[in-house]
Biopython code that builds the backbone (N, CA, C, O; Angstrom):
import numpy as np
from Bio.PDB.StructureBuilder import StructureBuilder

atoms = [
    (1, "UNK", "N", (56.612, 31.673, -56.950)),
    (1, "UNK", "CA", (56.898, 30.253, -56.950)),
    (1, "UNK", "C", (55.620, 29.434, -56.795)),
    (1, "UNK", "O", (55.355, 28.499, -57.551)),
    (2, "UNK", "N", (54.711, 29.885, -55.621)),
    (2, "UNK", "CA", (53.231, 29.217, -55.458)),
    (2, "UNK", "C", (52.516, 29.283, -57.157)),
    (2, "UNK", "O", (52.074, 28.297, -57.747)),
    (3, "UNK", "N", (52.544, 30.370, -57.580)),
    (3, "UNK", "CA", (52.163, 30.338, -58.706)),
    (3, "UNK", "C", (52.148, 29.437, -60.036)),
    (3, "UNK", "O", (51.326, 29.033, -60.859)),
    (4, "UNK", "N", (53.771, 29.335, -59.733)),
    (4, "UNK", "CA", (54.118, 28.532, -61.120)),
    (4, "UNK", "C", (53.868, 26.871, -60.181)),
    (4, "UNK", "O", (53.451, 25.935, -60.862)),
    (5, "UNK", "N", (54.018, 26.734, -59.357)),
    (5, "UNK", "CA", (54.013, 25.327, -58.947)),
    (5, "UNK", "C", (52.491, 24.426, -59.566)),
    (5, "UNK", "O", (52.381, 23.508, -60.379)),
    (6, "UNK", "N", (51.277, 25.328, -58.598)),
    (6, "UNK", "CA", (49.959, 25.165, -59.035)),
    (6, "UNK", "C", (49.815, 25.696, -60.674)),
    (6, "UNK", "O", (48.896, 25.133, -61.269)),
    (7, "UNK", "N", (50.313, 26.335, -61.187)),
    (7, "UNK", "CA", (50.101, 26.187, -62.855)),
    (7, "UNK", "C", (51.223, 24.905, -63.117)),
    (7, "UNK", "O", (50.513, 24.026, -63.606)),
    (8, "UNK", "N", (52.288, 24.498, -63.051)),
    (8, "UNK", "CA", (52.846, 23.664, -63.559)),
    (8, "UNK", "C", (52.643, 22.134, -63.101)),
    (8, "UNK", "O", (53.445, 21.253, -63.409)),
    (9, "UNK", "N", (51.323, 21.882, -62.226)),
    (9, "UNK", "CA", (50.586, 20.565, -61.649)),
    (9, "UNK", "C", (49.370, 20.564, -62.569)),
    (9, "UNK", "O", (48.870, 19.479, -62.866)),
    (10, "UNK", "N", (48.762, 21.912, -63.131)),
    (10, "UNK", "CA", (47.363, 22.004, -63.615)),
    (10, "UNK", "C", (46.566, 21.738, -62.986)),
    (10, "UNK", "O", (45.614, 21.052, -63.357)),
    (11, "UNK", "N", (46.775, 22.383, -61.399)),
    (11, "UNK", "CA", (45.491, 22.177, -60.161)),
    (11, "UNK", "C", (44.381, 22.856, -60.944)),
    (11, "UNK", "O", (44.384, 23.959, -61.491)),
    (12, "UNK", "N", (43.309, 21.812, -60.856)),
    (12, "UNK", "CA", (42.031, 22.407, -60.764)),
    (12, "UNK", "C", (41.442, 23.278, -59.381)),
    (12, "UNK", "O", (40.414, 23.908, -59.627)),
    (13, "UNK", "N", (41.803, 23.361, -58.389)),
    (13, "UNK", "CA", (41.536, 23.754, -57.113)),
    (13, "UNK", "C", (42.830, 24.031, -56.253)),
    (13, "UNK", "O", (43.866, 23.408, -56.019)),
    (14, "UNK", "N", (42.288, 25.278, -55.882)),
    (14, "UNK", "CA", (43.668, 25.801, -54.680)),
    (14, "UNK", "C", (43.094, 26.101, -53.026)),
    (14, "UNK", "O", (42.295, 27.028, -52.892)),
    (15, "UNK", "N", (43.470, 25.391, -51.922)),
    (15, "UNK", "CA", (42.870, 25.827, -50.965)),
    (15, "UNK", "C", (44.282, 26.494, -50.122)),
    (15, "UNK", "O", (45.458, 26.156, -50.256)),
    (16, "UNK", "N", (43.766, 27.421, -49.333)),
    (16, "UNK", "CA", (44.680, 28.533, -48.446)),
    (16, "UNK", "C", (43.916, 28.701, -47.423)),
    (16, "UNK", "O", (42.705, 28.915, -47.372)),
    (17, "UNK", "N", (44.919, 28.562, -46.368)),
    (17, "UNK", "CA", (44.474, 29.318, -45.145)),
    (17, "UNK", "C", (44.606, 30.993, -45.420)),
    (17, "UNK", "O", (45.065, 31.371, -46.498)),
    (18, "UNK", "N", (44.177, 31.982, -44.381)),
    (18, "UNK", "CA", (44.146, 33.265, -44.201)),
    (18, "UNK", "C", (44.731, 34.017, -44.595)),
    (18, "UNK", "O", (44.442, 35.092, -45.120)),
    (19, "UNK", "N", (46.212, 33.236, -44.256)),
    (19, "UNK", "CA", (47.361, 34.006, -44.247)),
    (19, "UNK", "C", (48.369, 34.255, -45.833)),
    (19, "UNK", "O", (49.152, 35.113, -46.241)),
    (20, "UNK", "N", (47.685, 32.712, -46.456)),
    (20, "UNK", "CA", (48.599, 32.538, -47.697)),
    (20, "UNK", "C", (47.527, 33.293, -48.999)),
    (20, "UNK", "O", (47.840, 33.550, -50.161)),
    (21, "UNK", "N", (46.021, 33.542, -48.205)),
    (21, "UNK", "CA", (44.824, 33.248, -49.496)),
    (21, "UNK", "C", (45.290, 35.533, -49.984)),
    (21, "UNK", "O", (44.481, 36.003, -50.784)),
    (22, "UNK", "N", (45.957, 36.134, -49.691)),
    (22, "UNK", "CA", (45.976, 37.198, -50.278)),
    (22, "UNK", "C", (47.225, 36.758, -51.086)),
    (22, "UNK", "O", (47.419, 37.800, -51.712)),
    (23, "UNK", "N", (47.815, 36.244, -51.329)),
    (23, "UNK", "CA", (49.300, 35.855, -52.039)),
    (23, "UNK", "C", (48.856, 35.803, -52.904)),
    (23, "UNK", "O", (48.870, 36.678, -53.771)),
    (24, "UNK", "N", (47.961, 34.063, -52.977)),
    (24, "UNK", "CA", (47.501, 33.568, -54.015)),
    (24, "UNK", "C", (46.373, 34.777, -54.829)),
    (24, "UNK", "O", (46.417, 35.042, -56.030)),
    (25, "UNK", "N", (45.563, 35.284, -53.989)),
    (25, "UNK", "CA", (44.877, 36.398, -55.110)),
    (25, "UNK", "C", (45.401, 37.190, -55.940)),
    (25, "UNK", "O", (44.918, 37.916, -56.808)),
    (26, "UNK", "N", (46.885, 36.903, -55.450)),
    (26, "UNK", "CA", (47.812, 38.425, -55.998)),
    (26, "UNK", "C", (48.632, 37.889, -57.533)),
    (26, "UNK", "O", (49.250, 38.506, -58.401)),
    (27, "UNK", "N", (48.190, 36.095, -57.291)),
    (27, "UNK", "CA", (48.837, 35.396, -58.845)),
    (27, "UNK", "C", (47.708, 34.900, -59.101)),
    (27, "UNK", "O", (48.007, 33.878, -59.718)),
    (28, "UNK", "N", (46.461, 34.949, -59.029)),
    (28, "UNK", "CA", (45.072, 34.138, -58.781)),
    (28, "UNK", "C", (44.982, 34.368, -60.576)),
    (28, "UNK", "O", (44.702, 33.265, -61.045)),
    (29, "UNK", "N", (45.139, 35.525, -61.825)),
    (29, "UNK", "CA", (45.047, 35.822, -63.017)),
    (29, "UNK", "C", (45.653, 34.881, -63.842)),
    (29, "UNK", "O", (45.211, 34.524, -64.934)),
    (30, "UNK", "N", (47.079, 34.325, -63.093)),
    (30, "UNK", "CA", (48.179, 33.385, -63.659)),
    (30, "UNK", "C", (47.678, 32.049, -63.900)),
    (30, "UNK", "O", (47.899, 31.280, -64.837)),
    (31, "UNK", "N", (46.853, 31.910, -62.712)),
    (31, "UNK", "CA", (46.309, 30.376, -62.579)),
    (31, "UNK", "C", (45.361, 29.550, -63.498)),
    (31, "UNK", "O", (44.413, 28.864, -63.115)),
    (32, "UNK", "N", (45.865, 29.773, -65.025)),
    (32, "UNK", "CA", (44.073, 29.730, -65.555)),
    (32, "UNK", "C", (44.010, 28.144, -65.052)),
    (32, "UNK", "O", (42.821, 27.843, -64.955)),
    (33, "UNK", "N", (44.557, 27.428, -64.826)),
    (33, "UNK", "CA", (43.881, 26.351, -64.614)),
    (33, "UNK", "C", (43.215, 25.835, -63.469)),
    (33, "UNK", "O", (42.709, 24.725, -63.305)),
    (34, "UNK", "N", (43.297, 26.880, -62.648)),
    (34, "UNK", "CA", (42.499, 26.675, -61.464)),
    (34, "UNK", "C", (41.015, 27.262, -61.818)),
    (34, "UNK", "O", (40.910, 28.311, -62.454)),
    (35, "UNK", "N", (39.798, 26.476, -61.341)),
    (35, "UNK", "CA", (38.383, 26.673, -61.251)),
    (35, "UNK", "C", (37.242, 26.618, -60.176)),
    (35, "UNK", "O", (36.019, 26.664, -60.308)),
    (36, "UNK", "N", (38.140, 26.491, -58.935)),
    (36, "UNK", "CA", (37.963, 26.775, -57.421)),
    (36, "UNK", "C", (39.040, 27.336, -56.451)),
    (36, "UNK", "O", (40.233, 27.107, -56.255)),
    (37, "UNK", "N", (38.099, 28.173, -55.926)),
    (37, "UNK", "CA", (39.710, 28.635, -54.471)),
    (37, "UNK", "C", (38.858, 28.647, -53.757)),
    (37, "UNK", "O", (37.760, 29.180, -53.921)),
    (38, "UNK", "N", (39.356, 27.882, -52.586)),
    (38, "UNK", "CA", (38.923, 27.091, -51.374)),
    (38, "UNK", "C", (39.756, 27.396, -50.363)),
    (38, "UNK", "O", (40.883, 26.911, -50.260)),
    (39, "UNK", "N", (39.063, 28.523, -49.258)),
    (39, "UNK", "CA", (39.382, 29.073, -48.042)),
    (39, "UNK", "C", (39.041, 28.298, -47.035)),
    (39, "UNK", "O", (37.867, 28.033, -46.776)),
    (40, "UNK", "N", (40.287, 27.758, -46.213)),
    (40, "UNK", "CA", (40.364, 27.134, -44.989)),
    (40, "UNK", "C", (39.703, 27.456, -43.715)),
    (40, "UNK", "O", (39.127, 26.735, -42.899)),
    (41, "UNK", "N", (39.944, 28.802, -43.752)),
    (41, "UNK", "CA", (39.475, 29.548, -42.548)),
    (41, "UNK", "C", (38.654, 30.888, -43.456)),
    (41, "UNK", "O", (38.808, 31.390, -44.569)),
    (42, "UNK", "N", (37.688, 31.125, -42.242)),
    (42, "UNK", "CA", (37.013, 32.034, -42.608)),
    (42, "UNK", "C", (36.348, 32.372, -43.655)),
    (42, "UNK", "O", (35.767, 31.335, -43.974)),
    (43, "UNK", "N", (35.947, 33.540, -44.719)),
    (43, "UNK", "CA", (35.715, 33.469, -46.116)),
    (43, "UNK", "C", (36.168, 35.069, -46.838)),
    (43, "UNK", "O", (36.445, 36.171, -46.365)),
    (44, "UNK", "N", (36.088, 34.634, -47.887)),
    (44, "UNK", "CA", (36.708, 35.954, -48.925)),
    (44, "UNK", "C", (36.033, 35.762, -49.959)),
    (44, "UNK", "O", (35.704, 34.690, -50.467)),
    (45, "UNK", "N", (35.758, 37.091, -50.374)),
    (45, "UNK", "CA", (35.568, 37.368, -51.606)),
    (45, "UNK", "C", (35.962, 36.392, -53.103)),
    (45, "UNK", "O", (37.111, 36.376, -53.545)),
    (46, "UNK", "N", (34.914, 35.684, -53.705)),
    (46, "UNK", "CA", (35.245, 35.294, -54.439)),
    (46, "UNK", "C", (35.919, 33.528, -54.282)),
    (46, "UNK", "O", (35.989, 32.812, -55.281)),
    (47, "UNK", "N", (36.316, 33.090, -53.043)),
    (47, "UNK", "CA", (36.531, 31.983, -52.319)),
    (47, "UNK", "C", (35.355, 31.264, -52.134)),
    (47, "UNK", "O", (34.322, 31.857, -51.822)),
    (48, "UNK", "N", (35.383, 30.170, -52.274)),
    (48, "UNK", "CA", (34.536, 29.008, -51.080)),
    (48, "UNK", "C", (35.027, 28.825, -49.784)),
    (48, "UNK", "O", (36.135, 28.739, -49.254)),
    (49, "UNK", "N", (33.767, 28.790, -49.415)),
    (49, "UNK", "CA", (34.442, 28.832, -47.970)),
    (49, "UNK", "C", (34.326, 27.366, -47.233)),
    (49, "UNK", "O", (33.200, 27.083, -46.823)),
    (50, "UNK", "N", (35.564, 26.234, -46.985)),
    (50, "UNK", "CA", (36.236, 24.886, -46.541)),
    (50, "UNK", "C", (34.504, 24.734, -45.649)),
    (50, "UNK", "O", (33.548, 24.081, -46.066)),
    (51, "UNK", "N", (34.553, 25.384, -44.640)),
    (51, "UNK", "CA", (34.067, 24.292, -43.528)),
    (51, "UNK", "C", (31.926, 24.514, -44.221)),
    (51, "UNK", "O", (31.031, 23.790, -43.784)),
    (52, "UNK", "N", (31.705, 25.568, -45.210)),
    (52, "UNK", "CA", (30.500, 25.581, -44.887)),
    (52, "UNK", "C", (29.406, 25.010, -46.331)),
    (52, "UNK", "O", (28.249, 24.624, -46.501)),
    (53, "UNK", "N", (30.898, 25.317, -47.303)),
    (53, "UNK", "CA", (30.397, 24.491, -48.917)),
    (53, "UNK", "C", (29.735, 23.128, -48.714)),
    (53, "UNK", "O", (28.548, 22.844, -48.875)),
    (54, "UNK", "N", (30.649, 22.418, -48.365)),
    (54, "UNK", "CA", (30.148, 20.475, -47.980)),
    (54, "UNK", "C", (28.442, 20.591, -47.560)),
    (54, "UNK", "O", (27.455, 20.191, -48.178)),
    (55, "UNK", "N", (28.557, 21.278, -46.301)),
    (55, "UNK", "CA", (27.187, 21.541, -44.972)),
    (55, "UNK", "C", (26.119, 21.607, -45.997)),
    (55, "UNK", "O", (25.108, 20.909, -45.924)),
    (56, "UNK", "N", (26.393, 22.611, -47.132)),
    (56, "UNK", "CA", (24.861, 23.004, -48.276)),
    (56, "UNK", "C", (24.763, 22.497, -49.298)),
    (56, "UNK", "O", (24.061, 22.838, -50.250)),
    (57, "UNK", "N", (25.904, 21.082, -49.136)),
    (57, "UNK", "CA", (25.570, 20.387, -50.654)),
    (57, "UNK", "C", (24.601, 19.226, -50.200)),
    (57, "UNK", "O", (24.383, 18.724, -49.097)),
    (58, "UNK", "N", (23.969, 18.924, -51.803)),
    (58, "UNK", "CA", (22.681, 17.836, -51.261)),
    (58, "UNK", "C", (23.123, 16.594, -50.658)),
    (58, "UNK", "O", (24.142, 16.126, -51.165)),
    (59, "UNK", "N", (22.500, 15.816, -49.505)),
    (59, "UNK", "CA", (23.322, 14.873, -49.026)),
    (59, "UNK", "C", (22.972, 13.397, -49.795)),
    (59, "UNK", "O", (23.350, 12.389, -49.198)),
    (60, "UNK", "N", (22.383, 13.250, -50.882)),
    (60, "UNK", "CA", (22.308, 12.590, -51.656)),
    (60, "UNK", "C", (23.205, 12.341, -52.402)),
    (60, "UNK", "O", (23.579, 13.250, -53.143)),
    (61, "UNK", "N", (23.983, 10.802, -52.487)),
    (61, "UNK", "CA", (24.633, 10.554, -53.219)),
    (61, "UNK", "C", (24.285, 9.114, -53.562)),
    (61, "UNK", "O", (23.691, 8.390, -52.763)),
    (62, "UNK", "N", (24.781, 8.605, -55.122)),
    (62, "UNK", "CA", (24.614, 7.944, -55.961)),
    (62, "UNK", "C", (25.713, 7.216, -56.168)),
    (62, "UNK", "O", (26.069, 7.175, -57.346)),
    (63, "UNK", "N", (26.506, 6.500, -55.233)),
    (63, "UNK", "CA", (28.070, 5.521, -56.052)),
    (63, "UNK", "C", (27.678, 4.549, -57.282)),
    (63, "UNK", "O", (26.683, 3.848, -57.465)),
    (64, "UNK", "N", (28.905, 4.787, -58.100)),
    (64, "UNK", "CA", (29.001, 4.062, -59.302)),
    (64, "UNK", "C", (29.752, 3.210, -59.168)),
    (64, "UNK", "O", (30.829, 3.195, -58.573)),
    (65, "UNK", "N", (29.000, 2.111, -59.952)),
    (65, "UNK", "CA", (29.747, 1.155, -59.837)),
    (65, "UNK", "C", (30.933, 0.755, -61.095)),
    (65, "UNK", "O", (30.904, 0.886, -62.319)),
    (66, "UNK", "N", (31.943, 0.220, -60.156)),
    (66, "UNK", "CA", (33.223, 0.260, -61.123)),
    (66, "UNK", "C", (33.937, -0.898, -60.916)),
    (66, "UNK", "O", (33.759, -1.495, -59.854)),
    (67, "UNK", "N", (34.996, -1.488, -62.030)),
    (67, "UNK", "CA", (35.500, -3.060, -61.471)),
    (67, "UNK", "C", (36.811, -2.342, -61.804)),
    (67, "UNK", "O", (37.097, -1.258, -62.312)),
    (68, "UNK", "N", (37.600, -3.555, -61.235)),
    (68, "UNK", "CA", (38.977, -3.040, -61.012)),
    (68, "UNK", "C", (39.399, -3.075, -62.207)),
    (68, "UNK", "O", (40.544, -2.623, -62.225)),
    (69, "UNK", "N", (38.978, -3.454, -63.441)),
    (69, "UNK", "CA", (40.088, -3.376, -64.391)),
    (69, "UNK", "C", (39.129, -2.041, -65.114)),
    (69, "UNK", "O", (39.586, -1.766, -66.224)),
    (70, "UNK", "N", (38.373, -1.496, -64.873)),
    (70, "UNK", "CA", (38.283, 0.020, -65.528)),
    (70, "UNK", "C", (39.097, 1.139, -65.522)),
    (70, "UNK", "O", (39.548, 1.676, -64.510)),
    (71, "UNK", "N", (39.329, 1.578, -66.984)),
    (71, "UNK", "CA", (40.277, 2.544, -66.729)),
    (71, "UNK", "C", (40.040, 3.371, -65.840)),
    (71, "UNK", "O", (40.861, 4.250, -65.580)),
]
sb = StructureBuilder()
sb.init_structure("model")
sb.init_model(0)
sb.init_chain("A")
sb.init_seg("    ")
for serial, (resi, resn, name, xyz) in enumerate(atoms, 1):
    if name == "N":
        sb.init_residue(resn, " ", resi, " ")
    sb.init_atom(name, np.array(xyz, "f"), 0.0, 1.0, " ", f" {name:<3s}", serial, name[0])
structure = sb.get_structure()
């Protein structure tokens, strides 16, 4: 059911805690439209790992500017 839900939204990204992230590996083939899996706790194989990805990205950022009537 997890499976078809996240294929039938077209998540680009799936995050799981511990407990759910072997499920999802077990339909992880099904998912083509997922292009990140994002572990809550701890880390796995093949996962990003929630608390430590953000920490090593550059802290440089650039906002664009946008007006409200842009699509």
């Amino acid at each position: 059911m997890a499976g078809y839900a996240v294929f039938a939204m077209r998540a680009r990204a799936r995050y799981a805690v511990s407990a759910y992230a072997t499920a999802v590996d077990g339909v992880r083939d099904g998912l083509t439209t997922v292009e990140r899996f994002v572990a809550l706790e701890g880390s796995r194989p093949g996962w990003m790992e929630y608390e430590t990805t953000p920490a090593a990205a550059s802290p440089a950022f650039a906002p664009v500017e946008i007006g409200e009537r842009d699509p």
